[in-house]
C-alpha positions as CSV (number, residue, x, y, z in Angstrom):
1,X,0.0,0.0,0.0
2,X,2.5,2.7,0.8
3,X,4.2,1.9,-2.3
4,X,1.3,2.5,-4.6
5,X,0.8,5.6,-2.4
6,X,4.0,7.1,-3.1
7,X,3.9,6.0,-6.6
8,X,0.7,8.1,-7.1
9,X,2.2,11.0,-5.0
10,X,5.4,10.8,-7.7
11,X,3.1,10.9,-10.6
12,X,0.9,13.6,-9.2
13,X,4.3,16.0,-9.1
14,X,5.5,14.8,-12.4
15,X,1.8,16.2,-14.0
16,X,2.2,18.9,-12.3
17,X,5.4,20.0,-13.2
18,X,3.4,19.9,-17.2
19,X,2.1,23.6,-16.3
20,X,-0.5,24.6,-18.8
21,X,-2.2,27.4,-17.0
22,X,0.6,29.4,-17.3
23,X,1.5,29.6,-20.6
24,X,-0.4,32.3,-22.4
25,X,0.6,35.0,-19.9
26,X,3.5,36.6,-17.6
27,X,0.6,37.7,-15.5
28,X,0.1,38.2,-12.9
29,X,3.7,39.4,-11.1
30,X,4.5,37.7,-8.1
31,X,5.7,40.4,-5.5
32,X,5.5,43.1,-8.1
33,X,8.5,41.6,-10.5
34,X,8.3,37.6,-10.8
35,X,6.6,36.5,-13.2
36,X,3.8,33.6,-12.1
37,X,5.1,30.8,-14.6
38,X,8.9,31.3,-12.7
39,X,7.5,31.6,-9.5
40,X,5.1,28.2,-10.2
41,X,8.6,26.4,-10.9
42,X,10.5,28.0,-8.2
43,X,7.9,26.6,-5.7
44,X,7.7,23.4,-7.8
45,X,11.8,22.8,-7.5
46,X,10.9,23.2,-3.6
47,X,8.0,20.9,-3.6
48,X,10.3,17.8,-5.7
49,X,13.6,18.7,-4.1
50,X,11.5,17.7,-0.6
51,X,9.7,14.5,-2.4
52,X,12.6,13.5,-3.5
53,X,14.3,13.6,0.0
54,X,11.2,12.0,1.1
55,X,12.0,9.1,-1.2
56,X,15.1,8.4,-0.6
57,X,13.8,8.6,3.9
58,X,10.6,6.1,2.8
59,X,11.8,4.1,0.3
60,X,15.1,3.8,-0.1
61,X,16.5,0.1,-0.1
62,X,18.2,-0.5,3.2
63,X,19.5,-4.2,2.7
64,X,21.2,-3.2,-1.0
65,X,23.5,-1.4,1.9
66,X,23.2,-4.0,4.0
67,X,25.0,-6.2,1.7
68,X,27.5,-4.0,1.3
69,X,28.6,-3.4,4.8
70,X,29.1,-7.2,5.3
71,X,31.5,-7.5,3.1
């Protein structure tokens, strides 16, 4: 179960990181200069930088390492 959970959590960021909304316009400015698509991927680097660490503290394969350190 948590498996399938964090696979749908994955794909979730990966369709959102396919920003359509933004597209058409630099409108409007994020604190008066940013532009809203930049500012979308600024917080979207955020948001997958932290999945990712999330990953690797969830779901990262502990006895691949465990093989390693017994040798």
């Amino acid at each position: 179960m948590t498996r399938a959970l964090l696979a749908i959590a994955t794909l979730l960021l990966y369709l959102l990181h396919q920003d359509f909304w933004f597209w058409r316009s630099a409108r409007p400015l994020v604190f008066g200069f940013l532009p809203v698509g930049l500012f979308y991927h600024a917080c979207y680097s955020l948001a997958a930088s932290a999945w990712l660490w999330a990953l690797v503290k969830l779901a990262w394969p502990s006895h691949l390492e465990d093989e390693v350190e017994r040798r």
